[in-house]
mmCIF entry with sequence, helices, sheets and N, C-alpha, C, O atoms, coordinates in Angstrom:
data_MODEL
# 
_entry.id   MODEL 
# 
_entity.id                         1 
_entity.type                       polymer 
_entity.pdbx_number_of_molecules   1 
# 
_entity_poly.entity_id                      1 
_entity_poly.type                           'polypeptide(L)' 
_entity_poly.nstd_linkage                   no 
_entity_poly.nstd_monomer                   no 
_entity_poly.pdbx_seq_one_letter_code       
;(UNK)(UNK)(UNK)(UNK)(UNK)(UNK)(UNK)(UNK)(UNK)(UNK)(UNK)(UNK)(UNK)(UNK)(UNK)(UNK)
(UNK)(UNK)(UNK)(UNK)(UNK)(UNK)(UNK)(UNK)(UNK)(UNK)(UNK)(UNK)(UNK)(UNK)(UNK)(UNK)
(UNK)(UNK)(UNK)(UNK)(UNK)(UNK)(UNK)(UNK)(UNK)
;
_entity_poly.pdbx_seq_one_letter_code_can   XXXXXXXXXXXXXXXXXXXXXXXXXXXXXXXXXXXXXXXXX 
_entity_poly.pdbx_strand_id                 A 
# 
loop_
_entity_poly_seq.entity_id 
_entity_poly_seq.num 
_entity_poly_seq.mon_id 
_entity_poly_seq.hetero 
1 1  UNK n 
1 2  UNK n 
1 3  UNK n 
1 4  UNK n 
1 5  UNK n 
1 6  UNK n 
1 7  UNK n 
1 8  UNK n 
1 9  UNK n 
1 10 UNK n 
1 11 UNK n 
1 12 UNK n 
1 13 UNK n 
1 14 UNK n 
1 15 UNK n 
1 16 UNK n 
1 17 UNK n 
1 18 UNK n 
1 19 UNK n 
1 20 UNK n 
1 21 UNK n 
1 22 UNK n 
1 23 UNK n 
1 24 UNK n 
1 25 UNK n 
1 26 UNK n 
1 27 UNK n 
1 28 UNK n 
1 29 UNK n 
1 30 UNK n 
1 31 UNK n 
1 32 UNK n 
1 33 UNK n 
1 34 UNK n 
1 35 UNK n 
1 36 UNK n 
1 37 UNK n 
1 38 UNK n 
1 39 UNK n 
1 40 UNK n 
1 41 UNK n 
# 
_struct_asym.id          A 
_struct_asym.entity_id   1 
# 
loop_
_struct_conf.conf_type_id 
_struct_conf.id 
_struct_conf.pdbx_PDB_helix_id 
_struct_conf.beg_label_comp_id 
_struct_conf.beg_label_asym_id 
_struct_conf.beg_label_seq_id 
_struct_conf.pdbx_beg_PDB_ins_code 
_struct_conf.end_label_comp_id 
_struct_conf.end_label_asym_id 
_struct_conf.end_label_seq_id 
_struct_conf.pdbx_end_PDB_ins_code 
_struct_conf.beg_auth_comp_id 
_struct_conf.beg_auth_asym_id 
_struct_conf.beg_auth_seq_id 
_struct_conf.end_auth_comp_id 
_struct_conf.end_auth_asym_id 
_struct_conf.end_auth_seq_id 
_struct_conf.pdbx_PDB_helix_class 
_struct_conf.details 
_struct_conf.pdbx_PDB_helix_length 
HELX_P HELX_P1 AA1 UNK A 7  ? UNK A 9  ? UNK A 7  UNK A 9  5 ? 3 
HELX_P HELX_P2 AA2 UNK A 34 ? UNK A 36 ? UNK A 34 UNK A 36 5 ? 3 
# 
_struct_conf_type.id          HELX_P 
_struct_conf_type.criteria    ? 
_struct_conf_type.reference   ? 
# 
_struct_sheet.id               AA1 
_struct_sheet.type             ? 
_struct_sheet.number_strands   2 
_struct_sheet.details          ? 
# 
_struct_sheet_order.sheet_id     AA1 
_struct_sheet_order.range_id_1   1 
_struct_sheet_order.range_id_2   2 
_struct_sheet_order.offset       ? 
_struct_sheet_order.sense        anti-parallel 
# 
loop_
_struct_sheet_range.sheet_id 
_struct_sheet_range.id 
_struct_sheet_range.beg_label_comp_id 
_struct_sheet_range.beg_label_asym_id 
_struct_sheet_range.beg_label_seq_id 
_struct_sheet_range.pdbx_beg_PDB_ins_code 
_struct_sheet_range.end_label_comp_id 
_struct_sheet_range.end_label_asym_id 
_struct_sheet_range.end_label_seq_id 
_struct_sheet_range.pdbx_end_PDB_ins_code 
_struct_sheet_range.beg_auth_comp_id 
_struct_sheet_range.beg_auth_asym_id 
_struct_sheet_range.beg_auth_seq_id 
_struct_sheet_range.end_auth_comp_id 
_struct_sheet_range.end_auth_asym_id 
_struct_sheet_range.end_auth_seq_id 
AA1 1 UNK A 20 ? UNK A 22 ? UNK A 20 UNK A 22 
AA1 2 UNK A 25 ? UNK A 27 ? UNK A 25 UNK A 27 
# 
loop_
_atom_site.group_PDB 
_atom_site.id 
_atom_site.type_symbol 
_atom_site.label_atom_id 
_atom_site.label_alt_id 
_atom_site.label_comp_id 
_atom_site.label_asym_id 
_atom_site.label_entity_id 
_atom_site.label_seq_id 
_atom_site.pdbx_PDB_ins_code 
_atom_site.Cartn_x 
_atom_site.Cartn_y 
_atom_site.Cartn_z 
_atom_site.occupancy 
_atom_site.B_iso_or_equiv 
_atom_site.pdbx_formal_charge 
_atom_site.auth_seq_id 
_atom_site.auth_comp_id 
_atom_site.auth_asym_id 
_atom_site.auth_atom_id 
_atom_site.pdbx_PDB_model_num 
ATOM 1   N N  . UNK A 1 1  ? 34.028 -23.865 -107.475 1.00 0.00 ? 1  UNK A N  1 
ATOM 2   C CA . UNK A 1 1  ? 33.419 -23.165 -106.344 1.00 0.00 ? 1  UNK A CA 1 
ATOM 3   C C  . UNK A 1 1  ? 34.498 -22.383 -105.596 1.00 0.00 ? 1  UNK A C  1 
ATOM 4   O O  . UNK A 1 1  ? 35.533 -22.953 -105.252 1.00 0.00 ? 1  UNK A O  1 
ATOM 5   N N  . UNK A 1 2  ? 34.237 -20.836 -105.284 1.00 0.00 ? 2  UNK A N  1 
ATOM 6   C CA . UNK A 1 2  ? 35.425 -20.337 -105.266 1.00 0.00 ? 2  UNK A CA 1 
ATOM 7   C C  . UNK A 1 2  ? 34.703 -20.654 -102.984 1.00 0.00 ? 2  UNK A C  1 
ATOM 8   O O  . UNK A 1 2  ? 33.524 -20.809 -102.666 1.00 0.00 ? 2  UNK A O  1 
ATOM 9   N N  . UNK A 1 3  ? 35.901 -20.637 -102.000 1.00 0.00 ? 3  UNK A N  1 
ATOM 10  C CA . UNK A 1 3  ? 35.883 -20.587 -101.244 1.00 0.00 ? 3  UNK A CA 1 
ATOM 11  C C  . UNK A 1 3  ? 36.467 -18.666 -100.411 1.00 0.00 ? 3  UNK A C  1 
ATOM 12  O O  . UNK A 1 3  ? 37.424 -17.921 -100.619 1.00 0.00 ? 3  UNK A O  1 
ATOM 13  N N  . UNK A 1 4  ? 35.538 -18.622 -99.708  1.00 0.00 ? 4  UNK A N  1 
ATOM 14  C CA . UNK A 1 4  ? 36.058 -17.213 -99.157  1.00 0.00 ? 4  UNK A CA 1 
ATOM 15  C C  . UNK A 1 4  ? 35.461 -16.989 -97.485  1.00 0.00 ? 4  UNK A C  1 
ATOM 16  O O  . UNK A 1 4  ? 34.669 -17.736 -96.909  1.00 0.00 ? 4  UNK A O  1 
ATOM 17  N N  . UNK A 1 5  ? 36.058 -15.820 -96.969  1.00 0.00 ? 5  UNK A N  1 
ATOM 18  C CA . UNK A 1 5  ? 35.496 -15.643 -95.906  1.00 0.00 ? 5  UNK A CA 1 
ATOM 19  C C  . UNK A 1 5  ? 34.510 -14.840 -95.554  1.00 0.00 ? 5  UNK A C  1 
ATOM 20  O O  . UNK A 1 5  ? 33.985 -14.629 -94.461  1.00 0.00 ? 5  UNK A O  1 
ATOM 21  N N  . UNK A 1 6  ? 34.352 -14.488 -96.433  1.00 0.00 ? 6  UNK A N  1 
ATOM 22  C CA . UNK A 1 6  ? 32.578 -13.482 -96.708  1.00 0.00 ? 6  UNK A CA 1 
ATOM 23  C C  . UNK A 1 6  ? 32.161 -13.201 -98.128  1.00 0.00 ? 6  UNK A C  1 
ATOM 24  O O  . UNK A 1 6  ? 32.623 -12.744 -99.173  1.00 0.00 ? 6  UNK A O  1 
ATOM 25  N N  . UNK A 1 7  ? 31.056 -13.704 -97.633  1.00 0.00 ? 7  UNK A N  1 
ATOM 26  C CA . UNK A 1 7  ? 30.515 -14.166 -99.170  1.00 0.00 ? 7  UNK A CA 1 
ATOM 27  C C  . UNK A 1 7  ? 29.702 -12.645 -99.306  1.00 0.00 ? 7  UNK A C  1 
ATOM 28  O O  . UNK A 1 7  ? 28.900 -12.661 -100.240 1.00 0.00 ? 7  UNK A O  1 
ATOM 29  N N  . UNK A 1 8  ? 29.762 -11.128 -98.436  1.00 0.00 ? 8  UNK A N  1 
ATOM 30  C CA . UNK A 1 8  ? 29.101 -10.495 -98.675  1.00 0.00 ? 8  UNK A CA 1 
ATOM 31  C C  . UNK A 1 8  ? 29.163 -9.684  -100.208 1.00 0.00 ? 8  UNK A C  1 
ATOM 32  O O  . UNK A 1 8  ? 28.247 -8.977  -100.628 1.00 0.00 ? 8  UNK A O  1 
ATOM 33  N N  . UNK A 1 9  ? 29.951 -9.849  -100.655 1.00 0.00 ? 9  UNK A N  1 
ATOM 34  C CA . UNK A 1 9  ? 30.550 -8.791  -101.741 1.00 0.00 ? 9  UNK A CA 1 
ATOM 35  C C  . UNK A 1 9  ? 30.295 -9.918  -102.842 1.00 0.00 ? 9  UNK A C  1 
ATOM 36  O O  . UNK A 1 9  ? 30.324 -9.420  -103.967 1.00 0.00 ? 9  UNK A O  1 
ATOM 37  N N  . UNK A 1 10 ? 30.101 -11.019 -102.844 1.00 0.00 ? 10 UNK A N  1 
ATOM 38  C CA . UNK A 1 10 ? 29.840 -11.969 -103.746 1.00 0.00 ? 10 UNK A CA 1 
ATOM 39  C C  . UNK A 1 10 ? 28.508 -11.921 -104.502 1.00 0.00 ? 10 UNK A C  1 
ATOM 40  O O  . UNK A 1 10 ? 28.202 -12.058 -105.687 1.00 0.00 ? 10 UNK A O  1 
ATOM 41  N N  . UNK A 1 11 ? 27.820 -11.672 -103.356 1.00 0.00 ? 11 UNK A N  1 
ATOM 42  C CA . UNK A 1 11 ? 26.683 -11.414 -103.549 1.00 0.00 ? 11 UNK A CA 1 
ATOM 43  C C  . UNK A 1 11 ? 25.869 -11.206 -104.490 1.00 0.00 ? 11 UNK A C  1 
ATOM 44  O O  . UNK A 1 11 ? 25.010 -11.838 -105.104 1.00 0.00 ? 11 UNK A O  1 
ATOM 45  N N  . UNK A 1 12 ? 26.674 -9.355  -104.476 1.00 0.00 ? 12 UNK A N  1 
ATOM 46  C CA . UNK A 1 12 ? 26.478 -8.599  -105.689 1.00 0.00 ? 12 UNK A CA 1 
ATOM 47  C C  . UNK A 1 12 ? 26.996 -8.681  -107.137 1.00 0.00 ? 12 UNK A C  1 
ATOM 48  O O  . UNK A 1 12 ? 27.070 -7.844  -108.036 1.00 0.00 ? 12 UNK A O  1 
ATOM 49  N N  . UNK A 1 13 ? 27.317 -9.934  -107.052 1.00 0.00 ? 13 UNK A N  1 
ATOM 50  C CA . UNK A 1 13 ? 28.297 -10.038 -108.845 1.00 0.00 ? 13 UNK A CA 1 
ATOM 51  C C  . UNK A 1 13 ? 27.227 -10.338 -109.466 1.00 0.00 ? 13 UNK A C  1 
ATOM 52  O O  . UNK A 1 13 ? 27.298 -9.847  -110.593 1.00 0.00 ? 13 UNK A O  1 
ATOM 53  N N  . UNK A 1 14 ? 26.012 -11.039 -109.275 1.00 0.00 ? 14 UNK A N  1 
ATOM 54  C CA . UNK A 1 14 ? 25.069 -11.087 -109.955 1.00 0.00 ? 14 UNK A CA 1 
ATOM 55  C C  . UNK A 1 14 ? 23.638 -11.457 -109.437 1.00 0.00 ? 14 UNK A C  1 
ATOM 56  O O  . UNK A 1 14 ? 23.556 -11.871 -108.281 1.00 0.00 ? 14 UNK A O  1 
ATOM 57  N N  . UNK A 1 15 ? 22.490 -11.342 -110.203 1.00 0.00 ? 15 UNK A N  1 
ATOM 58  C CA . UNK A 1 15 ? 20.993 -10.602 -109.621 1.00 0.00 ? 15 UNK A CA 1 
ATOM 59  C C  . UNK A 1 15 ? 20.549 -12.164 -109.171 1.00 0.00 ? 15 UNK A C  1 
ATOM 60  O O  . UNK A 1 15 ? 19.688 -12.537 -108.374 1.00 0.00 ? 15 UNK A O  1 
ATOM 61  N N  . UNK A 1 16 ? 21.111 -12.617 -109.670 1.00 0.00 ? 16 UNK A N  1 
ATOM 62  C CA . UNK A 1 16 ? 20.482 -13.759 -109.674 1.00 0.00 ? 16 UNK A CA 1 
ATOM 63  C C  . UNK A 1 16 ? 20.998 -14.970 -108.580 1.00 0.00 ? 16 UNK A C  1 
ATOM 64  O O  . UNK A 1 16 ? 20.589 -16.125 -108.697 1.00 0.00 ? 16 UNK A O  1 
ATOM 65  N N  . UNK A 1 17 ? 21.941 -14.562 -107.511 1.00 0.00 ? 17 UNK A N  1 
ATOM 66  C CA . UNK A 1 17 ? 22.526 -14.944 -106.890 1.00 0.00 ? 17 UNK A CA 1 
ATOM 67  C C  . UNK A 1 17 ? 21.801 -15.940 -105.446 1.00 0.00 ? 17 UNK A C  1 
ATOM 68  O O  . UNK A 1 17 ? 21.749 -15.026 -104.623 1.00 0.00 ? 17 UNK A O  1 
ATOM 69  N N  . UNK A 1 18 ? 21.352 -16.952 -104.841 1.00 0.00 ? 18 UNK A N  1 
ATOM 70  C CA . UNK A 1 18 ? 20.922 -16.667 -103.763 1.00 0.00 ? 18 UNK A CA 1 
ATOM 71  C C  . UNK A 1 18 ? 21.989 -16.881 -102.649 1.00 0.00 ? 18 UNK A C  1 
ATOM 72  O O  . UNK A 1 18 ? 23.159 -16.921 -103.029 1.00 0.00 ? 18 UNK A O  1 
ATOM 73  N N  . UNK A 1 19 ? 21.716 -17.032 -101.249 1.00 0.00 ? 19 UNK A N  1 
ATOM 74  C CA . UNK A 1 19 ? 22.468 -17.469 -100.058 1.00 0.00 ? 19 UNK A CA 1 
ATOM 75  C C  . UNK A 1 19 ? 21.812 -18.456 -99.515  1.00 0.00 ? 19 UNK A C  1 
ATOM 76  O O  . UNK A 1 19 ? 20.618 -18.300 -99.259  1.00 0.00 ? 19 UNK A O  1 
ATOM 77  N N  . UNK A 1 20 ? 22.364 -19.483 -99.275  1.00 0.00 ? 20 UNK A N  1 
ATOM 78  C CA . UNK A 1 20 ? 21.505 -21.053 -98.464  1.00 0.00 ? 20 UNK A CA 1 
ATOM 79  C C  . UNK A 1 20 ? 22.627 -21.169 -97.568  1.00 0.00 ? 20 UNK A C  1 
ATOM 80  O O  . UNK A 1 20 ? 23.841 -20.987 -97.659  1.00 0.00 ? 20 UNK A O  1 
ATOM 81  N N  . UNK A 1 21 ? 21.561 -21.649 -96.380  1.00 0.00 ? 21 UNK A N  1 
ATOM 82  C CA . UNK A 1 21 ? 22.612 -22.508 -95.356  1.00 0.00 ? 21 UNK A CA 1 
ATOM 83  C C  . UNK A 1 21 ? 22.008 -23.890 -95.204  1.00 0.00 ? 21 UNK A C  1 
ATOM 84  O O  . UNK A 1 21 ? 20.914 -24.234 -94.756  1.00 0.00 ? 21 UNK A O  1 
ATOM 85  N N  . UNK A 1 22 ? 23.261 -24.755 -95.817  1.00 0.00 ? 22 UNK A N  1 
ATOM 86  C CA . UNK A 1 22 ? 23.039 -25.858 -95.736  1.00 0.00 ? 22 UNK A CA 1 
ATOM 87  C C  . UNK A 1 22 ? 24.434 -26.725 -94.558  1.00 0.00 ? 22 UNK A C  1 
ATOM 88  O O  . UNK A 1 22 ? 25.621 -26.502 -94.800  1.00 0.00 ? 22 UNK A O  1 
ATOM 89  N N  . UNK A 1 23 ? 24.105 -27.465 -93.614  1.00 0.00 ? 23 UNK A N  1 
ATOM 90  C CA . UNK A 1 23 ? 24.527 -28.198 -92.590  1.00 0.00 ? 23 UNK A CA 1 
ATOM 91  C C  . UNK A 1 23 ? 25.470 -27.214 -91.885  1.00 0.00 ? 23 UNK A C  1 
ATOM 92  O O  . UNK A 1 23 ? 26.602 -27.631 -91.640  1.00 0.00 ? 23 UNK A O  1 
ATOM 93  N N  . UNK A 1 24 ? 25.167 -26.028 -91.548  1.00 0.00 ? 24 UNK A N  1 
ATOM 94  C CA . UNK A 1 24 ? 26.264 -25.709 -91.006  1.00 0.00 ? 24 UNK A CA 1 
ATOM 95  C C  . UNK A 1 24 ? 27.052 -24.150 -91.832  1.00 0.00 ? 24 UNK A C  1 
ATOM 96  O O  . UNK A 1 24 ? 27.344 -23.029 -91.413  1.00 0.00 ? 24 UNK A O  1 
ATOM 97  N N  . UNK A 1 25 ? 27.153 -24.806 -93.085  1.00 0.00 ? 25 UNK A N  1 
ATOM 98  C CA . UNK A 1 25 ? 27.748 -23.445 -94.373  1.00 0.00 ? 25 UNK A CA 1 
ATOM 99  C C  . UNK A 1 25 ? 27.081 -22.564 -95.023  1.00 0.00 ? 25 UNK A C  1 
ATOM 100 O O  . UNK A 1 25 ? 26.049 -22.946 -95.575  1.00 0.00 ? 25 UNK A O  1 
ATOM 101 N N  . UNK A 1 26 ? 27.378 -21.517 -95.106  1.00 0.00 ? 26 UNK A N  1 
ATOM 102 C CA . UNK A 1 26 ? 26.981 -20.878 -96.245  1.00 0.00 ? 26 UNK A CA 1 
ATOM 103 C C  . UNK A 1 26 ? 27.405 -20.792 -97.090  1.00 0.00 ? 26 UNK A C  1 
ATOM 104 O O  . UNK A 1 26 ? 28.600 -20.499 -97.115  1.00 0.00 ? 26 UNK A O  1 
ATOM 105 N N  . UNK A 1 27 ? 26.712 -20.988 -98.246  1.00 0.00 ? 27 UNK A N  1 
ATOM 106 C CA . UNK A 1 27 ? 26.534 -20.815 -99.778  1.00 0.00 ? 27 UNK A CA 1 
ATOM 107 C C  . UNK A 1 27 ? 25.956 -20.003 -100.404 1.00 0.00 ? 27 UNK A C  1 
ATOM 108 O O  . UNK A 1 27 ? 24.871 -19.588 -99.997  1.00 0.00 ? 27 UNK A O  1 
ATOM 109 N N  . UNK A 1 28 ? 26.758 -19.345 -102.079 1.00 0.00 ? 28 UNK A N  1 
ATOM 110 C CA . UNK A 1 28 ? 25.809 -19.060 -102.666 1.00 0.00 ? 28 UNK A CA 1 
ATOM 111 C C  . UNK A 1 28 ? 25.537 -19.466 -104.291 1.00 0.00 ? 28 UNK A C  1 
ATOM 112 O O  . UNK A 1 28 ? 26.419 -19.574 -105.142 1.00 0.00 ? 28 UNK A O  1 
ATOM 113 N N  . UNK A 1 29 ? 24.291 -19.634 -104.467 1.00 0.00 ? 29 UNK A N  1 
ATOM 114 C CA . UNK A 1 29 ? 24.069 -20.763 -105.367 1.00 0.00 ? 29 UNK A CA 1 
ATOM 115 C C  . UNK A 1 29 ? 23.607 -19.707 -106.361 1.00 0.00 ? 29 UNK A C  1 
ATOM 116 O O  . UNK A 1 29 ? 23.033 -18.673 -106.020 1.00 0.00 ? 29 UNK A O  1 
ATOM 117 N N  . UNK A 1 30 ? 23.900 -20.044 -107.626 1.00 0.00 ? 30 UNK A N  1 
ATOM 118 C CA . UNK A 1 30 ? 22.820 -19.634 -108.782 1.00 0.00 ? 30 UNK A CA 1 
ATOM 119 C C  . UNK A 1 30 ? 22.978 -20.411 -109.838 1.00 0.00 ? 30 UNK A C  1 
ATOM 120 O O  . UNK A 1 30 ? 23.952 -20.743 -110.513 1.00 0.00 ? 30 UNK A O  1 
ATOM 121 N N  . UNK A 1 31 ? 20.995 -20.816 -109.879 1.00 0.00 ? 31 UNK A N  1 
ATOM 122 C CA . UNK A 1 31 ? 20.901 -21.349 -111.460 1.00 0.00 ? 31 UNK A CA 1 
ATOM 123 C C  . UNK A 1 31 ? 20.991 -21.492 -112.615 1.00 0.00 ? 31 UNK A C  1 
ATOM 124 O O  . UNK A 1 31 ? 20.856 -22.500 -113.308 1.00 0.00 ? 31 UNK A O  1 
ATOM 125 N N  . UNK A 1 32 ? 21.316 -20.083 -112.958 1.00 0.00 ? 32 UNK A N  1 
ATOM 126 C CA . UNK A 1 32 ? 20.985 -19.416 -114.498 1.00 0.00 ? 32 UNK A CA 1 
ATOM 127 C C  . UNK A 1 32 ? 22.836 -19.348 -114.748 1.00 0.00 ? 32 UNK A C  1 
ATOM 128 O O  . UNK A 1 32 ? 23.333 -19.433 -115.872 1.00 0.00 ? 32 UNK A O  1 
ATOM 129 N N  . UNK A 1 33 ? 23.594 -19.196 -113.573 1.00 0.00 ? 33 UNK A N  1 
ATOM 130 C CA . UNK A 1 33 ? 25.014 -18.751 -114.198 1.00 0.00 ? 33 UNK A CA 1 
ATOM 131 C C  . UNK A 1 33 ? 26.252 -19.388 -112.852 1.00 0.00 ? 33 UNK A C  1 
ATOM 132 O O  . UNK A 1 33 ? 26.948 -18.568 -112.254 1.00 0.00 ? 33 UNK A O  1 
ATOM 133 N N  . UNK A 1 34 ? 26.366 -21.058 -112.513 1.00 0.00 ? 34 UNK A N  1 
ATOM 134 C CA . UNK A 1 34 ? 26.970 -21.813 -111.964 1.00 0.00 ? 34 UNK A CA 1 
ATOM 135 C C  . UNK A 1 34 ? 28.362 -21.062 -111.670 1.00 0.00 ? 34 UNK A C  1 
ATOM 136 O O  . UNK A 1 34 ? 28.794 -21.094 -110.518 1.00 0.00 ? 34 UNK A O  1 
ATOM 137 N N  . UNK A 1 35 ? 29.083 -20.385 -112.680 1.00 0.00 ? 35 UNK A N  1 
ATOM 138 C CA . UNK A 1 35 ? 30.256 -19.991 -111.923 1.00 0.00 ? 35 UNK A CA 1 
ATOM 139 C C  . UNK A 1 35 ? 30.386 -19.002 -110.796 1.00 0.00 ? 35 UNK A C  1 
ATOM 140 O O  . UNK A 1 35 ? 31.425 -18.472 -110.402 1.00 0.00 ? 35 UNK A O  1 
ATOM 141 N N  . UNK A 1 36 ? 29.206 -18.845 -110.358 1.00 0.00 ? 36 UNK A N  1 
ATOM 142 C CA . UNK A 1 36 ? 29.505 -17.958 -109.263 1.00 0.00 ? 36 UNK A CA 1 
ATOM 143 C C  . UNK A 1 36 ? 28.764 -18.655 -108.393 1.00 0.00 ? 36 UNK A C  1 
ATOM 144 O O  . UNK A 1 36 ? 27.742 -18.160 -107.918 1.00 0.00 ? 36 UNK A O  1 
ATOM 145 N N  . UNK A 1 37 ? 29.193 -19.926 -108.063 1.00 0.00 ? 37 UNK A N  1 
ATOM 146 C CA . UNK A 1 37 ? 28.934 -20.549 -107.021 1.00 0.00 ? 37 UNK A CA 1 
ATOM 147 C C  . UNK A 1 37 ? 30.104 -20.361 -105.979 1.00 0.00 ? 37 UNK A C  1 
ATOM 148 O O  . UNK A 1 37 ? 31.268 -20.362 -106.379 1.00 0.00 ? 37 UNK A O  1 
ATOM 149 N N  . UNK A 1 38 ? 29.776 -20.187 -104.547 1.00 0.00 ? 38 UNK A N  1 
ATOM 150 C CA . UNK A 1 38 ? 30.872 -20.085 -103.377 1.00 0.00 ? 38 UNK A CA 1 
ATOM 151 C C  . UNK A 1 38 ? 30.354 -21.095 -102.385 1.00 0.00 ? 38 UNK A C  1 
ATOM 152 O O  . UNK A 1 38 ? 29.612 -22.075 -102.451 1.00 0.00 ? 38 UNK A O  1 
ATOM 153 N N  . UNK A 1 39 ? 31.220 -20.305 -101.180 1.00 0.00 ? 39 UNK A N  1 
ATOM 154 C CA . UNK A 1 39 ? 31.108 -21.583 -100.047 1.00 0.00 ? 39 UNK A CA 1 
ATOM 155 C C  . UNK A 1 39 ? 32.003 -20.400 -99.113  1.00 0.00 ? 39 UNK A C  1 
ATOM 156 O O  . UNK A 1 39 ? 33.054 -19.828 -99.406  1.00 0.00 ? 39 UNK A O  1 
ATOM 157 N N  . UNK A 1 40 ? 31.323 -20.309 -98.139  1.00 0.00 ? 40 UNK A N  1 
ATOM 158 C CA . UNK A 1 40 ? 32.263 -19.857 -96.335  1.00 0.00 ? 40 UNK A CA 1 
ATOM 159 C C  . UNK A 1 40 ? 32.588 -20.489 -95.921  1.00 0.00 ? 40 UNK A C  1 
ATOM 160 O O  . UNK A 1 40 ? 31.906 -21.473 -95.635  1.00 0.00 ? 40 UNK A O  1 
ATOM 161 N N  . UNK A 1 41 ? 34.272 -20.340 -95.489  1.00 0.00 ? 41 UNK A N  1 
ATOM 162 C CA . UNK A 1 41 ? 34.712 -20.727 -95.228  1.00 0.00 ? 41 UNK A CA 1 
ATOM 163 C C  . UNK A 1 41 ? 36.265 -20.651 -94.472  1.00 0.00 ? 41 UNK A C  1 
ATOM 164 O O  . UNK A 1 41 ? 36.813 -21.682 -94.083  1.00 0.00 ? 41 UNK A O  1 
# 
């Protein structure tokens, strides 16, 4: 999980990407292709 301070540009690496806020963080998660999972931070 790569950590960054804006996940805006992350975003766009792939279609399938979403954004969740879970306790506090944002994340962005995708099902179909795990390595482009992040975290703000």
């Amino acid at each position: 999980m790569k950590i960054k301070n804006s996940l805006k540009a992350l975003m766009g690496r792939h279609r399938d990407n979403r954004m969740v806020r879970r306790k506090g963080r944002v994340y962005i998660i995708n099902k179909k292709a795990p390595r482009f999972k992040a975290r703000q931070g």
